[in-house]
C-alpha positions as a printed NumPy array, in Angstrom:
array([[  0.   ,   0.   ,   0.   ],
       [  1.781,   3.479,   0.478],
       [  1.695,   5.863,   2.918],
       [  1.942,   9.829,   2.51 ],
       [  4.235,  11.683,   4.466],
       [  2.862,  14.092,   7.224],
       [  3.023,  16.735,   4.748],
       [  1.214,  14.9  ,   2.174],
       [  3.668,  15.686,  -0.435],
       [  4.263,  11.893,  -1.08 ],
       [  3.479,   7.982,  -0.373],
       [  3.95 ,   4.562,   0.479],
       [  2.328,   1.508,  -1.029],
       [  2.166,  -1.17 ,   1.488],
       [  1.55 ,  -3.048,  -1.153],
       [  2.754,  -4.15 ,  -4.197],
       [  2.072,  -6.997,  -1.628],
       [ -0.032,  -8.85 ,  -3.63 ],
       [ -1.482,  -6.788,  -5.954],
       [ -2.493,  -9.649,  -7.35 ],
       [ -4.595, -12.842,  -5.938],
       [ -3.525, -15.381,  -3.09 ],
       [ -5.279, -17.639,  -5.689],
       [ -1.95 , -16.994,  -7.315],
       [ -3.395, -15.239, -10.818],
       [ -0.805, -12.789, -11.623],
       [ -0.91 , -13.784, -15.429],
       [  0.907, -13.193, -17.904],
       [  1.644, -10.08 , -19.662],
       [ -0.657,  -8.797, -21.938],
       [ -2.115, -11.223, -24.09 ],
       [ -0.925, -11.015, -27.83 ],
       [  1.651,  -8.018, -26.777],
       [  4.101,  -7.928, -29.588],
       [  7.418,  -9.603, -29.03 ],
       [ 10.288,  -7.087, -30.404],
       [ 12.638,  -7.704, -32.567],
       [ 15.594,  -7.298, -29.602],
       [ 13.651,  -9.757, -27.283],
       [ 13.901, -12.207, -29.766],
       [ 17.599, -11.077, -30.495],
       [ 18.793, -11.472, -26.933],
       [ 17.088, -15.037, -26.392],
       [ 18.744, -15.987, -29.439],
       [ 22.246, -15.239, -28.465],
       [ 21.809, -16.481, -25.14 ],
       [ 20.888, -19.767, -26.518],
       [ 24.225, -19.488, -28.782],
       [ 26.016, -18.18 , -25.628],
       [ 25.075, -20.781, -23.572],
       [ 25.494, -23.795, -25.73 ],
       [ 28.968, -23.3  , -26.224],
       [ 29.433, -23.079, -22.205],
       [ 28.503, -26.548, -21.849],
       [ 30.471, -27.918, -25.118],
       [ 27.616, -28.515, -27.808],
       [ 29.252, -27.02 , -30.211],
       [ 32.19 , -29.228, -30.249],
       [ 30.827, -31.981, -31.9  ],
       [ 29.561, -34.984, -29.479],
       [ 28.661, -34.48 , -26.067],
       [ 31.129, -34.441, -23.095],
       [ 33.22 , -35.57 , -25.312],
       [ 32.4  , -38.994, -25.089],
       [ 31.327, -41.169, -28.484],
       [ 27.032, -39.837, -28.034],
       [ 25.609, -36.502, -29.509],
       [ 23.204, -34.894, -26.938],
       [ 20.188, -36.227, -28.409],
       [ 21.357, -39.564, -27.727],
       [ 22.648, -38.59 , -24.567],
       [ 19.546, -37.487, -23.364],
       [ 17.746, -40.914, -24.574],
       [ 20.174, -43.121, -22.258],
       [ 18.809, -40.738, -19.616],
       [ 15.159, -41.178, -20.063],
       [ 16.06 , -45.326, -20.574],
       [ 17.349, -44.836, -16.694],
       [ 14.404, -43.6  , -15.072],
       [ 12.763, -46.675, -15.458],
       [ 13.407, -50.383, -16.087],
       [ 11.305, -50.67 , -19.213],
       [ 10.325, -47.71 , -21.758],
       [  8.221, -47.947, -25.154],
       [  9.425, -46.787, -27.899],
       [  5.846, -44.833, -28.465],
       [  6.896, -43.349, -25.039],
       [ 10.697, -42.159, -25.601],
       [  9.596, -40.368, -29.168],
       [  7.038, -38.396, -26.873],
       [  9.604, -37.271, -24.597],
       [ 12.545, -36.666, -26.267],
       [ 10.424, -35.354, -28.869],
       [ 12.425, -36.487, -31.886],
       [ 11.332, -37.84 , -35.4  ],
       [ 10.446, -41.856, -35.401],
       [ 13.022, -42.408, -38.119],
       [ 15.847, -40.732, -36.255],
       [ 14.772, -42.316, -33.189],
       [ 14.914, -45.912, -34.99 ],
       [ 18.156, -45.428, -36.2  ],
       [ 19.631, -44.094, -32.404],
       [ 18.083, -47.137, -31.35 ],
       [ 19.697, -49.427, -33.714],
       [ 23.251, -48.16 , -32.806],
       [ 22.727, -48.438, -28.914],
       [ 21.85 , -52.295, -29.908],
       [ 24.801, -52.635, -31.686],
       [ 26.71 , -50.95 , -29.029],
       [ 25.338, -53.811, -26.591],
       [ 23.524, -50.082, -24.489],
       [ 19.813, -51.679, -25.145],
       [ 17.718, -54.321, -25.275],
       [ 14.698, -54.231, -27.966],
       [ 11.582, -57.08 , -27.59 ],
       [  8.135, -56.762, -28.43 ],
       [  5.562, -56.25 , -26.137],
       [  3.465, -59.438, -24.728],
       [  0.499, -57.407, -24.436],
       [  0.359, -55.933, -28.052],
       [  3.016, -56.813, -30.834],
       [  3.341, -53.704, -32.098],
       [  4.626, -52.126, -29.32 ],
       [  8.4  , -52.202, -28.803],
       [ 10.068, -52.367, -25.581],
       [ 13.612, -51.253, -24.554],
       [ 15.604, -51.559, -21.966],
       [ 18.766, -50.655, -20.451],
       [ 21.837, -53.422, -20.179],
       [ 24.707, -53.523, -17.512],
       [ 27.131, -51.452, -19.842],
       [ 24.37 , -49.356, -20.822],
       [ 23.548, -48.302, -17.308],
       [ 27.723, -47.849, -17.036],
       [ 27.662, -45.366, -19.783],
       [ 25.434, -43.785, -18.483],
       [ 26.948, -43.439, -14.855],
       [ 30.265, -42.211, -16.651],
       [ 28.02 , -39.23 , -18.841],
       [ 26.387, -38.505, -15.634],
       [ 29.588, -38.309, -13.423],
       [ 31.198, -36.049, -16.367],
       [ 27.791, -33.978, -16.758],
       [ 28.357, -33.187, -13.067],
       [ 31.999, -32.596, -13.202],
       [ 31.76 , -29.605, -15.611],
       [ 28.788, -28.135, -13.565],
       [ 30.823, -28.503, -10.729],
       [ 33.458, -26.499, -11.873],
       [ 31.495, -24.033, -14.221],
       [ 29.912, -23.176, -10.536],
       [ 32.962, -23.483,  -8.684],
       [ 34.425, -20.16 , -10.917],
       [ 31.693, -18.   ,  -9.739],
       [ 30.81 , -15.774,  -6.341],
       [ 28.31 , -17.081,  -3.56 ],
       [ 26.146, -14.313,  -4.684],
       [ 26.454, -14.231,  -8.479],
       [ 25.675, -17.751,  -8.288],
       [ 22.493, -17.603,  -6.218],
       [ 21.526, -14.868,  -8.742],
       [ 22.148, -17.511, -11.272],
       [ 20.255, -20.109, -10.162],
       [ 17.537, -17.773,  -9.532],
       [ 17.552, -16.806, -13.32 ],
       [ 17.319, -20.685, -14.384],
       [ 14.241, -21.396, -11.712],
       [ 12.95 , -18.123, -13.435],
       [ 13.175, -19.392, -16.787],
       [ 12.123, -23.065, -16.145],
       [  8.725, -21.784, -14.278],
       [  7.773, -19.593, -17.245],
       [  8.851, -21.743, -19.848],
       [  6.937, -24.492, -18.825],
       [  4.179, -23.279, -16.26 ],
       [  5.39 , -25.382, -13.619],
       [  3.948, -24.483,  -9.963],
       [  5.284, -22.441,  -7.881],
       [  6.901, -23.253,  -4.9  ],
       [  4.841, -23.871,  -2.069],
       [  6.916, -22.909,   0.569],
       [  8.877, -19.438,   2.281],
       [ 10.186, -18.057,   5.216],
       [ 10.63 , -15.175,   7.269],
       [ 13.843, -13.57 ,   8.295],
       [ 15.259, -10.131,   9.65 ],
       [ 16.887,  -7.75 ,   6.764],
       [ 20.71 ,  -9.047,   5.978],
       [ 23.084,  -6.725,   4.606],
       [ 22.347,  -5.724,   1.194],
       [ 18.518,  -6.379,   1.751],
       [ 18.096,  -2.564,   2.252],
       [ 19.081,  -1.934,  -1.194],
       [ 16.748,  -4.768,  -2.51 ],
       [ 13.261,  -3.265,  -0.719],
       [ 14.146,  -0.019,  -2.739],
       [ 14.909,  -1.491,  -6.012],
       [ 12.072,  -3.651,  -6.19 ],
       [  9.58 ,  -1.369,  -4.668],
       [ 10.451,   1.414,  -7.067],
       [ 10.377,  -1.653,  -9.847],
       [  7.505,  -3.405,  -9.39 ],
       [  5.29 ,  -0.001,  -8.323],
       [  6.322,   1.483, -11.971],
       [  5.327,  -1.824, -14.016],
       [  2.282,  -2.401, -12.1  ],
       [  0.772,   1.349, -12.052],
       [  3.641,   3.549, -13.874],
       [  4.127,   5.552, -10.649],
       [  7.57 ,   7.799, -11.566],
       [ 10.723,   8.134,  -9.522],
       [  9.48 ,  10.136,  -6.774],
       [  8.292,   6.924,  -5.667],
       [ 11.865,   5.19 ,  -5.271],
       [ 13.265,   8.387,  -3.787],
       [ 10.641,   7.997,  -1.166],
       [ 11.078,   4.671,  -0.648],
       [ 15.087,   5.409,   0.194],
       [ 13.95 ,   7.881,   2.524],
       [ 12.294,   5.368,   4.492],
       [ 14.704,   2.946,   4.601],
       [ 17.248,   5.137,   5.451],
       [ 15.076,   6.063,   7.988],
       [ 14.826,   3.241,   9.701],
       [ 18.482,   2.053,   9.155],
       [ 19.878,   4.986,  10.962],
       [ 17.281,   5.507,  13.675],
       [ 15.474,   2.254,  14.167],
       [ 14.905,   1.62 ,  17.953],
       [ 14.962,  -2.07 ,  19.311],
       [ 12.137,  -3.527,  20.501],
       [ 10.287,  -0.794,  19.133],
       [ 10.527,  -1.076,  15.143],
       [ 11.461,  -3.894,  13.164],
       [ 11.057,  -5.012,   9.321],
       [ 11.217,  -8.524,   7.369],
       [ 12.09 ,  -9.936,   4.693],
       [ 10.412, -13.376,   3.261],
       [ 12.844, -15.793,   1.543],
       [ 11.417, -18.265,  -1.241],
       [ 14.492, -20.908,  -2.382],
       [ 16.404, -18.558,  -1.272],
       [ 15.143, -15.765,  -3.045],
       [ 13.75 , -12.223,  -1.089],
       [ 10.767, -12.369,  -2.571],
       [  8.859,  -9.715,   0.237],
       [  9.202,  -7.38 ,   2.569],
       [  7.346,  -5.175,   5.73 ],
       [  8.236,  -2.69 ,   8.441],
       [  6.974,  -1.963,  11.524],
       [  7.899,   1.521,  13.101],
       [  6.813,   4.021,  15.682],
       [  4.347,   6.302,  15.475],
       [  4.018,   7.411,  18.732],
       [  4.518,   5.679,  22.105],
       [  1.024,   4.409,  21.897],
       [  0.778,   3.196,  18.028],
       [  2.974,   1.42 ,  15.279],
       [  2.87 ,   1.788,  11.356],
       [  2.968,  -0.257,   9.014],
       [  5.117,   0.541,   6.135],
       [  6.336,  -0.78 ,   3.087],
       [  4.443,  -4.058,   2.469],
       [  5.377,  -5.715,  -0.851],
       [  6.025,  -9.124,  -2.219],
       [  7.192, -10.448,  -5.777],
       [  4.677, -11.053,  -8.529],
       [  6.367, -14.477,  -9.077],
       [  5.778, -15.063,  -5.632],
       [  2.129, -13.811,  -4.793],
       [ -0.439, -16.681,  -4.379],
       [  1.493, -17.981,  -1.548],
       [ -0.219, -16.259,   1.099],
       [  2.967, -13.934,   2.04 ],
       [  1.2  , -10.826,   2.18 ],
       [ -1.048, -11.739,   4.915],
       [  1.816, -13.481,   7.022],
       [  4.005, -10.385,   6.921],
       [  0.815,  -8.462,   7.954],
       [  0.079, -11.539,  10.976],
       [  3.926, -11.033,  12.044],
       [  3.518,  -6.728,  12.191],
       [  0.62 ,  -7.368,  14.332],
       [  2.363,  -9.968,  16.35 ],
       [  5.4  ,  -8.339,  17.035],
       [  3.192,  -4.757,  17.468],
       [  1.133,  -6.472,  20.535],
       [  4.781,  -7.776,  21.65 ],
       [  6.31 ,  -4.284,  21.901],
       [  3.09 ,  -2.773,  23.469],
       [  1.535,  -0.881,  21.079],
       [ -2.659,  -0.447,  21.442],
       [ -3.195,   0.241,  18.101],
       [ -1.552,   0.121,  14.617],
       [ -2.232,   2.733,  11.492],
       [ -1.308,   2.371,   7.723],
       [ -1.832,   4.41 ,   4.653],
       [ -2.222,   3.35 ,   1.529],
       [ -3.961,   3.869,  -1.683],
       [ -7.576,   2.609,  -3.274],
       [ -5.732,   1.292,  -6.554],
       [ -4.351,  -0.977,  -4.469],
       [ -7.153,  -3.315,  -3.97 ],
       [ -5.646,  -6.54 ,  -3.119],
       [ -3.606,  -4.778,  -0.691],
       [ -6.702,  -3.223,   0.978],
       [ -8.724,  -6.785,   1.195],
       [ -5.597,  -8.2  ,   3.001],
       [ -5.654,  -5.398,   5.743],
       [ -9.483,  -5.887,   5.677],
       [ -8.762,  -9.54 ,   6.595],
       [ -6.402,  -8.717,   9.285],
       [ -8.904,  -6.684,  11.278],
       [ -8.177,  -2.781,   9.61 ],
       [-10.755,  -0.799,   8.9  ],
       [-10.861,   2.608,   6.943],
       [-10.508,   5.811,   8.909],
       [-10.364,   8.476,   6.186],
       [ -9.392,   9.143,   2.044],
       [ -8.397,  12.288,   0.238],
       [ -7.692,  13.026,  -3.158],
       [ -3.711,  13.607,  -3.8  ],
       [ -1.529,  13.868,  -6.925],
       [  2.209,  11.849,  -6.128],
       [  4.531,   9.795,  -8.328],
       [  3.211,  11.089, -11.27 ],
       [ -0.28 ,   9.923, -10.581],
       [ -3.434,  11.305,  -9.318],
       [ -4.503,   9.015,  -6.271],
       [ -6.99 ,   8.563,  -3.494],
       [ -5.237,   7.692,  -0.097],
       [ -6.642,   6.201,   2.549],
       [ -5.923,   5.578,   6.562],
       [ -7.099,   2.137,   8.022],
       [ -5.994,   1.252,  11.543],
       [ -6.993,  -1.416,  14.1  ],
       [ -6.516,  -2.092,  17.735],
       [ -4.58 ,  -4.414,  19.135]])
């Protein structure tokens, strides 16, 4: 959501916090938006980029006697002890006539095993044999070995980015589900930097609020960096693989009241219910510190926002009519006691 200042010259969301629905339906960009010409451009080099990390373009793979393709069929052949032939075309996704002729070589290698099926003779069945399974131990052990040390080159940091980057890319790719899990943490070092990044980020996708925003935002944060008091204030961050993929503070508004501030969490992450935990914890950790009440400001664009505070007991005090980060805006105040 966002709060103004006491002079009303700017705001606070507390709440890019799930500005879309716990259901999870953040969706994807704008249906039939038009894919530029650099998009593709970049994708396309990264693929070139990337395949020449991990040796494809150096003729067969891992240097062994098997192209990647054929590679990745001894793989699927080790997941179970039997595969069809109907069933191995499907995943590899590969033309029947190459496929036939892969298979032919790994039974002349003495990889496979090929019989026909007792329940319907035109089904073909393959399985792995003992050296088959060994070659594929050895591709797996080198497959490792270069990850190892590909990883091995890089930072503790660059490489959680990385990782980050692939989960990013597998997830959208394939619209797999999202993780199910997170956790709560106090702010590390270099988390202060991350809540004003990816407020001022996510804030100027969602409702193209301008700059002011982010310079606000800093203010905050340095705010409570430099003058936080113990006990009194606190903020969190929530953690998904990893990942910050939220934030809140709590701070003092007077000795009898607390604010909340600065609500937000990921769009890759909403539908996990963080929004309302980091709300439960400010209230928690409020009552703790011996607050009576709490108070929040935000704005009525933010409606998801609003129906989690709603949930958690707030209810609205007053709105007004302002014009900040480059937007005209209602705000509104919504406490609760505690």
């Amino acid at each position: 959501m966002s709060e103004l200042t006491a002079s009303g010259a700017g705001a606070e969301l507390t709440t890019a916090g799930d500005t879309r629905d716990e259901a999870g339906r953040d969706g994807p960009a704008r249906d039939g938006a038009a894919v530029d010409d650099a998009a593709v451009a970049a994708v396309r080099g990264f693929n070139r980029f990337y395949t020449n990390v991990i040796g494809l373009l150096r003729g067969k793979y891992l240097d062994t006697p098997y192209s990647l393709t054929e590679a990745r069929l001894l793989f699927e052949l080790t997941q179970r002890d039997t595969s069809e032939v109907t069933d191995l075309r499907r995943m590899v996704d590969i033309d029947p006539g190459y496929l036939s002729r892969i298979l032919a070589r790994f039974e002349a290698d003495g990889l496979i095993t090929r019989q026909r099926s007792a329940a319907d003779a035109r089904r073909q069945i393959i399985g792995l044999t003992a050296t088959g399974r060994s070659v594929v131990g050895g591709l797996d052990a080198r497959s490792a070995g270069q990850t190892s040390d590909m990883l091995a080159a890089v930072r503790d940091e660059d490489r959680r980015r990385l990782l980050d980057a692939m989960r990013v890319i597998k997830e959208i790719l394939t619209g797999s589900p999202r993780p199910r899990g997170y956790l709560l943490r106090p702010p590390q070092p270099g988390d202060m930097g991350w809540v004003v990044q990816r407020n001022a980020a996510v804030y100027t996708e969602e409702f193209g609020w301008d700059s002011s925003y982010e310079a606000l935002v800093a203010r905050i944060v340095a705010d409570y960096v430099d003058h936080s008091e113990l006990g009194a204030e606190a903020a969190w961050i929530a953690e998904v693989d990893g990942t910050p993929a939220g934030c809140v503070f709590c701070v003092r508004e007077n000795a009898t009241t607390a604010r909340l501030r600065l609500l937000l969490v990921e769009p890759w992450a909403r539908g996990l219910g963080i929004g309302s935990r980091l709300v439960e914890e400010v209230l928690r950790f409020s009552r703790q510190a011996g607050y009576s009440g709490i108070t929040l400001w935000t704005n009525d664009v933010l409606v998801d926002a609003r129906r989690i505070y709603q949930q958690a007991g707030f209810t609205l005090d007053n709105e007004s009519r302002h014009h900040s980060f480059g937007k005209d805006l209602t705000g509104q105040n919504w406490s609760r006691a505690l």
